[in-house]
C-alpha positions in Angstrom: 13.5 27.3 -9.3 14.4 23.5 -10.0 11.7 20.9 -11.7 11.8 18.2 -11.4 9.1 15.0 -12.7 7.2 13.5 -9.9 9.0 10.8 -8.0 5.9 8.1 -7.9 5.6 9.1 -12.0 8.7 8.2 -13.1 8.6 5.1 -11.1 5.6 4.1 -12.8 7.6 5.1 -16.5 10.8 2.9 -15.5 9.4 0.5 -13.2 5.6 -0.2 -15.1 5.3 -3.8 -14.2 7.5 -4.1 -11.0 5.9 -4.8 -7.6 5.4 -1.4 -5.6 3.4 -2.5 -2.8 2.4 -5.8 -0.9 0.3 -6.8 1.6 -1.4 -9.7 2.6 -4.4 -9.8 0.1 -3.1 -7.3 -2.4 0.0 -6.4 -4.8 0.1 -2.9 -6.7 2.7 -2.7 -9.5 4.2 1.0 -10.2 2.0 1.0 -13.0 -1.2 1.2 -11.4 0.1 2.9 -8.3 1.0 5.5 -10.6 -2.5 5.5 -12.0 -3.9 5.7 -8.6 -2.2 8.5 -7.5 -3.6 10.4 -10.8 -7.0 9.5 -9.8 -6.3 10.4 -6.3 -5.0 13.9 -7.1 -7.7 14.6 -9.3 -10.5 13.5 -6.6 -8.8 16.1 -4.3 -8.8 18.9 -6.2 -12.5 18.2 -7.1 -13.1 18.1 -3.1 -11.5 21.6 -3.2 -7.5 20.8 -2.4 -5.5 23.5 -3.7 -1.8 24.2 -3.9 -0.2 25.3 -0.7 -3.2 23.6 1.8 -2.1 21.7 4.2 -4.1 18.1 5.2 -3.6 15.4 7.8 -3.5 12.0 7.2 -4.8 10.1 10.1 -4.6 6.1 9.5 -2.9 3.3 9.6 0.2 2.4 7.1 -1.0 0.4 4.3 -0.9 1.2 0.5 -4.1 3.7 0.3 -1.8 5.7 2.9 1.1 5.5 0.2 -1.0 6.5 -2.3 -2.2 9.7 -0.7 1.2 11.0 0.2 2.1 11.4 -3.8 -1.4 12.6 -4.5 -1.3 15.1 -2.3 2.0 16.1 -3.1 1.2 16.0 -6.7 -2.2 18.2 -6.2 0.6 21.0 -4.7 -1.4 20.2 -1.0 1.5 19.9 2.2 0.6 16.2 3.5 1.0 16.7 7.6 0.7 12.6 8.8 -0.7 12.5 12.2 0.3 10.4 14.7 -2.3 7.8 15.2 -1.8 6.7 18.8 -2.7 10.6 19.4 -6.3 11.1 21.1 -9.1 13.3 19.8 -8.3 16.5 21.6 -4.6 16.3 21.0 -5.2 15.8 17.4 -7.1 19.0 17.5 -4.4 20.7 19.3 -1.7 20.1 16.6 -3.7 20.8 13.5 -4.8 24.0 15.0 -1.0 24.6 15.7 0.0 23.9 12.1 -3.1 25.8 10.4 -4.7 22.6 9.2 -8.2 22.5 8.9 -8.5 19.7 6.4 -7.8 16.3 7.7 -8.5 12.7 6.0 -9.3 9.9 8.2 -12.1 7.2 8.9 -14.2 8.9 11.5 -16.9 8.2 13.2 -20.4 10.4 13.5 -19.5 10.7 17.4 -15.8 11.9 15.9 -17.0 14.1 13.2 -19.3 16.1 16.0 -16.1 16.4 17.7 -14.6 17.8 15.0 -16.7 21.1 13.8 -14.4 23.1 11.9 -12.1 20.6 10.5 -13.1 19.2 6.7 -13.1 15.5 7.2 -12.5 13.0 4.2 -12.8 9.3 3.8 -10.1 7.8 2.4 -12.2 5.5 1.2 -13.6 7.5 -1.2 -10.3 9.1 -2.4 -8.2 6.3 -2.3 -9.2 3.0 -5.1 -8.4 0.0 -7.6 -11.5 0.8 -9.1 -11.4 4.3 -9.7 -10.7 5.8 -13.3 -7.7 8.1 -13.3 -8.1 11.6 -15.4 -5.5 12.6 -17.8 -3.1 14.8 -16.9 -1.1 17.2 -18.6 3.3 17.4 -18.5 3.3 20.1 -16.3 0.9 18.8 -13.4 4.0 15.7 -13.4 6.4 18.1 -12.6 7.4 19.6 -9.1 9.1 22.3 -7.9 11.9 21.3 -5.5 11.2 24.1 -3.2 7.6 23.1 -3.1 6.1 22.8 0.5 5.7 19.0 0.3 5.0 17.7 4.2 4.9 18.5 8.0 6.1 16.2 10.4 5.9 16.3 14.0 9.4 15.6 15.6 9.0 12.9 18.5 9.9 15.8 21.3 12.6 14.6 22.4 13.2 18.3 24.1 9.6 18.5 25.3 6.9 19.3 22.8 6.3 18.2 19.5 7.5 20.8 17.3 5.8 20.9 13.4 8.9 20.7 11.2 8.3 21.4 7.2 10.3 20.1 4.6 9.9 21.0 0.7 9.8 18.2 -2.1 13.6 18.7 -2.5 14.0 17.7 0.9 12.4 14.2 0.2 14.2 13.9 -2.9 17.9 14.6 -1.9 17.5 12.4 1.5 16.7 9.7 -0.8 19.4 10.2 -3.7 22.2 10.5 -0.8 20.4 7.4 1.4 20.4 5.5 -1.8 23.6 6.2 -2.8 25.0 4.6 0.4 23.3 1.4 0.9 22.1 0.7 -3.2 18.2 0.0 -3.6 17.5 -1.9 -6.8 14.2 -2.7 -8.4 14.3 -6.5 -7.1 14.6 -5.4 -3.6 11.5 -4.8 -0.9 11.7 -2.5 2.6 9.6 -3.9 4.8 7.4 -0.8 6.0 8.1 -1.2 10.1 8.4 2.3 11.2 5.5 4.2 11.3 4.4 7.0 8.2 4.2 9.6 10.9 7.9 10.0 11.8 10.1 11.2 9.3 12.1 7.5 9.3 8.8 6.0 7.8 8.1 8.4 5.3 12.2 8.1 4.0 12.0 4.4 3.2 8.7 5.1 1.2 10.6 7.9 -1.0 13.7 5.7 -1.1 12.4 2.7 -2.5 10.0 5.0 -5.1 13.3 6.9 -6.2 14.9 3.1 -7.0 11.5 1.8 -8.2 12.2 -0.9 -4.7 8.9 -2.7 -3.7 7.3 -1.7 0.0 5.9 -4.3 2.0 2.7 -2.8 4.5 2.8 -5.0 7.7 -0.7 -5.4 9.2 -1.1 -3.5 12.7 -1.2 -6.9 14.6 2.0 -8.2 13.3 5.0 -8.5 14.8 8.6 -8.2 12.6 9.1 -11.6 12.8 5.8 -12.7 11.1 6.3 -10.5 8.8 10.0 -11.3 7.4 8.7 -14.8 7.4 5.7 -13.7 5.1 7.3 -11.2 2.8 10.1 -11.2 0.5 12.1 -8.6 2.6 15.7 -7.4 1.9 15.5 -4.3 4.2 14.3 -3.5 7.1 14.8 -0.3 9.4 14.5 -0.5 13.3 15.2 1.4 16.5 17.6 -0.7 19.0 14.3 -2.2 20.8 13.4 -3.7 17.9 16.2 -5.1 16.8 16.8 -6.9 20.5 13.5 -8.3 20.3 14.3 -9.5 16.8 17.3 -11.4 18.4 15.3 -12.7 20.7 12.1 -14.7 18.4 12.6 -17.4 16.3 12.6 -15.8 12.8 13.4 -18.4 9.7 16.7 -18.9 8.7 15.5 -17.9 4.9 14.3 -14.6 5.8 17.7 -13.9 7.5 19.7 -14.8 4.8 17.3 -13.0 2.4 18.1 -9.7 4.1 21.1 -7.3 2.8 20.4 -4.2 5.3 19.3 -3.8 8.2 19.4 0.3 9.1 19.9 1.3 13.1 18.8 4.2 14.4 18.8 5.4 18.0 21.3 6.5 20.4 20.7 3.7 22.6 22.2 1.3 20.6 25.9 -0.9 22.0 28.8 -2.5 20.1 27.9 -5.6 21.8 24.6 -5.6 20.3 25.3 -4.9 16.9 28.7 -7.6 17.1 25.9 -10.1 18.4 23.2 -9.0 15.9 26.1 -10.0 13.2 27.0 -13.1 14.8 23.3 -14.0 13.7 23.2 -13.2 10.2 22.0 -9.9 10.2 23.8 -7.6 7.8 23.3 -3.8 10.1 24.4 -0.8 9.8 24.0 2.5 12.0 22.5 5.3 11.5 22.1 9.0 12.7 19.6 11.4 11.5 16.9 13.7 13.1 13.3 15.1 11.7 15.0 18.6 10.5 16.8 16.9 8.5 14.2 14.3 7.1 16.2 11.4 8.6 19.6 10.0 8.0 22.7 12.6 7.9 25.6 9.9 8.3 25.6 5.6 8.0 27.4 3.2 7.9 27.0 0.3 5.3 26.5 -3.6 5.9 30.3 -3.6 4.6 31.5 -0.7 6.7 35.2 -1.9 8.5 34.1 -3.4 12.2 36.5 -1.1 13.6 33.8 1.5 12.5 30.9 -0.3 12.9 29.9 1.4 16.1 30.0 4.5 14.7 27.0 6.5 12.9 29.3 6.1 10.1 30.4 8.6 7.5 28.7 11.7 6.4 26.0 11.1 3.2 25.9 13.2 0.6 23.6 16.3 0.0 24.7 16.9 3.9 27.4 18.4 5.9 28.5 17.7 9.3 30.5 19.9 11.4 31.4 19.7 15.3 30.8 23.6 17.3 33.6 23.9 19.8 31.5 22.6 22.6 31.2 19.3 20.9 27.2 20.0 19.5 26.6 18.9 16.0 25.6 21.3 13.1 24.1 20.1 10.3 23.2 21.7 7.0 22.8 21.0 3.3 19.8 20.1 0.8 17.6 17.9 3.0 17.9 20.4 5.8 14.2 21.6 7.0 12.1 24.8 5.4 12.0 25.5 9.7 9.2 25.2 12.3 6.1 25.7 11.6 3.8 28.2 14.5 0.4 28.9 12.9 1.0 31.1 9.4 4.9 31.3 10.4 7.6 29.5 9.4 10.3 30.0 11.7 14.5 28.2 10.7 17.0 28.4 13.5 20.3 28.4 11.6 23.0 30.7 12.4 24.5 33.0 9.5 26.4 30.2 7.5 23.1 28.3 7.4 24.0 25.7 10.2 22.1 24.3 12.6 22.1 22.9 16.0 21.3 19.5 16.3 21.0 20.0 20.1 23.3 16.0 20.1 26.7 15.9 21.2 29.4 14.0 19.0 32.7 13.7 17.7 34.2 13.3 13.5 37.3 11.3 13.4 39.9 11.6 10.8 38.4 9.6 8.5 34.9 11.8 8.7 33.0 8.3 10.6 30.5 10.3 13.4 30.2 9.1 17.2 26.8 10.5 18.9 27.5 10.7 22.8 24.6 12.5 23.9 22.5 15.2 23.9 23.3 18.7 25.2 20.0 19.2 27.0 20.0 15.7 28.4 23.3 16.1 30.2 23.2 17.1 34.2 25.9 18.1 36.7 26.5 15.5 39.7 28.9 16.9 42.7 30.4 18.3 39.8 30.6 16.0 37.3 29.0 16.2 33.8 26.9 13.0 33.2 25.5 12.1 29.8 22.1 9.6 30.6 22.7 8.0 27.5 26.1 6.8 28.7 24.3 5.0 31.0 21.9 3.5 28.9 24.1 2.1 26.5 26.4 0.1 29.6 22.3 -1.0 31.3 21.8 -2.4 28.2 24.7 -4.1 27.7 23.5 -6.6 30.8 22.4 -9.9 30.1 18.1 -9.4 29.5 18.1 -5.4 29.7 15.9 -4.8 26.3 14.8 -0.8 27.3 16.5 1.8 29.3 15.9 5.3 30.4 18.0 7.6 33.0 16.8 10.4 34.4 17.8 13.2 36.7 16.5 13.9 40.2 17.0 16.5 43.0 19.7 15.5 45.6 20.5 17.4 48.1 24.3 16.8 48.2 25.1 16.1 44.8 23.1 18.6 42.9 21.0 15.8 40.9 21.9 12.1 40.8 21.0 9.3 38.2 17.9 6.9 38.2 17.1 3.9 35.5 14.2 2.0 34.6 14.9 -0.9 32.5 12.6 -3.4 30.9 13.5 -6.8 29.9 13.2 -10.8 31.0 15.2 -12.4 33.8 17.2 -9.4 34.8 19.5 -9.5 37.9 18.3 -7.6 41.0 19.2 -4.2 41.3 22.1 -4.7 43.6 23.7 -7.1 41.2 23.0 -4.9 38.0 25.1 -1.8 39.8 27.7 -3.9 40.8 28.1 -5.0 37.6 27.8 -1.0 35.8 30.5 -0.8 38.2 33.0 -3.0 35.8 32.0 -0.3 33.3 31.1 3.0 34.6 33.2 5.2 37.6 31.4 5.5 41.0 29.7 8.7 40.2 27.6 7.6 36.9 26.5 4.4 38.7 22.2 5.2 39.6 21.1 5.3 42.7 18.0 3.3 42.1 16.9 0.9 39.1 13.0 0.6 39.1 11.2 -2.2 36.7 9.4 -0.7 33.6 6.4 1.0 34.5 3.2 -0.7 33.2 1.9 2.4 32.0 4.4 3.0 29.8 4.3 3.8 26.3 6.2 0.5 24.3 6.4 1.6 21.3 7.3 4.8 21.1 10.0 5.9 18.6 11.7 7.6 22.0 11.0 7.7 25.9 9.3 10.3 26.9 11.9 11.7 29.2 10.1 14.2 30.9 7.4 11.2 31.6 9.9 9.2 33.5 11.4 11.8 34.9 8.5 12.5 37.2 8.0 8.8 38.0 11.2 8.9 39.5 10.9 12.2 41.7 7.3 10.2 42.5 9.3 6.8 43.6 
């Protein structure tokens, strides 16, 4: 069983007096974030955490959220961040569905009634400047990598949410092999813009903590470009959304040049945006990764060839990558998941060599650089002919204004099932004009047969569409 010392630790050892965290009205060095995580730990065990529990986290991103992640990790406990736009009763739903009965979050006494049977915390009273850290011995420093370190909800892309556990290892390797790629050092800052709830968040906190990098918290209100113009950023990470609207506002010239890597995840995303995105000054490189996995599994590099650009780039090291004959990814290696989490069971789909299926469609070149197509369960049969949404997507969103797009599949009674789009953007064409233009790009048969506006009462913000969601707005239109 591997030991190794506690990431945030040895940060605080090699990186004492460098800048860890920033915010607006406060800035932690390694030091004392190290400190704080002692005095953390120690105040959960008191409040009866003990090795192997699991506890939610249910708050906003910010430093105290930082904090608790390495406490808890370093008091044995399995963090499990909760998603915050949840509601009360869904919340509920998925800590009973993990086990959890412990769960730390600002709640009010209308909440807490709601809550009889769960343990609730305040933060505020684990989580301070102020508070005196206890000493603690070598061997509460060190951590096993097979430790049970956090359980993240994947963004149910397939339906559901499903609970997917990783160990400490997990954490560790994803951020030696992401680190390896694109190098962090100790002068550089990661701007904190996905949230601490999906797996992408939590790898750029364990990245910059393994290089000693400082993490800038953006403040809920804030929007990317108020935030590179306030903080010293050098990376950032964002789905394709993002990034358009980034291309889009009027973000200083200084905080462009500042940046050396901008990470892009997301299958949605075209050549022509990341050729334009470029063009302006921003160094990106794309990315694929999934939750069992704890994020990225290949990426490119700001100084990846352009003839490769477009790819997902080449496979990172601690993982492997190998295409099944029917063109579906496998994946294993040492950030690959401890398996799904149902109640008291732990339950990994890998075949007998250890792979497993990804459930995403792609091809390896000759020179080991991966392109994502699709994914398996997304593709549908028109008259005949297999149709990948995503496809679809990538050519809506290559027209002028288009800054969302989803396809979906509905009933037809000749074809079988036929293709519908809703897009979201400003001063698209009309929806005769945007077809005949897919037509430039895409045969006859992929072309939809309707293009609705974005719903209102859609989520904006959501790491991924919730397919199924739009699927049923288009059987109701």
């Amino acid at each position: 069983m591997a030991v190794v010392q506690c990431m945030m630790h040895e940060a605080g050892r090699i990186s004492r007096n460098r800048p860890a965290l920033i915010a607006d009205d406060i800035r932690i060095h390694y030091g004392e974030l190290d400190l704080m995580v002692s005095s953390t730990a120690a105040l959960l065990r008191a409040a009866g955490i003990a090795p192997g529990n699991r506890v939610a986290v249910y708050m906003e991103s910010g430093w105290a959220y930082v904090t608790l992640i390495f406490a808890l990790m370093r008091a044995g406990a399995v963090v499990c961040p909760m998603n915050t736009r949840l509601p009360l009763e869904p919340l509920k739903k998925q800590l009973q569905a993990i086990e959890c009965s412990v769960l730390i979050a600002r709640v009010s006494d209308q909440s807490r009634d709601a809550l009889t049977g769960f343990t609730c915390l305040d933060p505020d009273g684990l989580v301070s400047r102020e508070l005196a850290p206890g000493r603690e011995d070598d061997d509460a420093l060190k951590i096993s990598l097979d430790q049970h370190a956090s359980i993240i909800f994947s963004s149910g892309s397939t339906g559901d949410p499903k609970a997917v556990l990783h160990s400490y290892g997990n954490h560790y390797y994803n951020a030696y092999g992401a680190n390896l790629n694109i190098r962090l050092r100790s002068d550089d800052c990661w701007l904190l813009s996905l949230p601490l709830y999906h797996v992408g968040g939590l790898g750029i906190v364990f990245r910059c903590v393994q290089s000693g990098a400082a993490m800038a918290t953006m403040n809920v209100k804030d929007s990317l470009p108020e935030a590179l113009a306030r903080f010293p950023v050098t990376r950032l990470s964002v789905v394709p959304t993002q990034l358009r609207r980034l291309m889009r506002a009027d973000v200083p010239e200084e905080a462009r040049k500042r940046l050396k890597a901008v990470l892009v995840g997301g299958s949605s995303v075209t050549e022509d945006l990341l050729s334009e995105a470029r063009a302006a000054g921003y160094p990106v490189a794309f990315t694929y990764g999934l939750s069992e996995m704890n994020s990225q599994v290949t990426a490119c590099a700001p100084t990846t060839p352009r003839a490769k650009a477009a790819t997902s780039g080449p496979v990172l090291r601690y993982r492997q990558v190998r295409i099944a004959e029917d063109g579906e990814i496998l994946v294993k290696g040492e950030t690959l998941f401890e398996g799904y989490v149902e109640g008291t069971t732990i339950r990994r789909p890998v075949d007998a060599d250890g792979w497993f299926a990804t459930g995403d469609v792609g091809q390896l070149d000759e020179e080991g650089y991966l392109t994502v197509t699709g994914r398996k369960d997304h593709m549908f049969i028109s008259g005949g002919e297999n149709i990948y949404p995503e496809e679809i997507e990538r050519a809506l969103l290559d027209l002028p204004g288009v800054e969302q797009a989803v396809v979906v599949a509905v009933p037809d009674d000749e074809y079988g099932e036929r293709p519908v789009a809703f897009i979201d953007g400003s001063e698209v064409g009309e929806e005769g004009h945007m077809r005949a233009a897919l037509a430039e790009f895409l045969p006859r048969f992929k072309i939809p047969d309707r293009i609705h506006p974005w719903p209102e009462d859609a989520a904006q913000e959501d790491m991924k569409p919730d397919r199924a969601w739009f699927r049923e707005r288009a059987r109701e239109a």
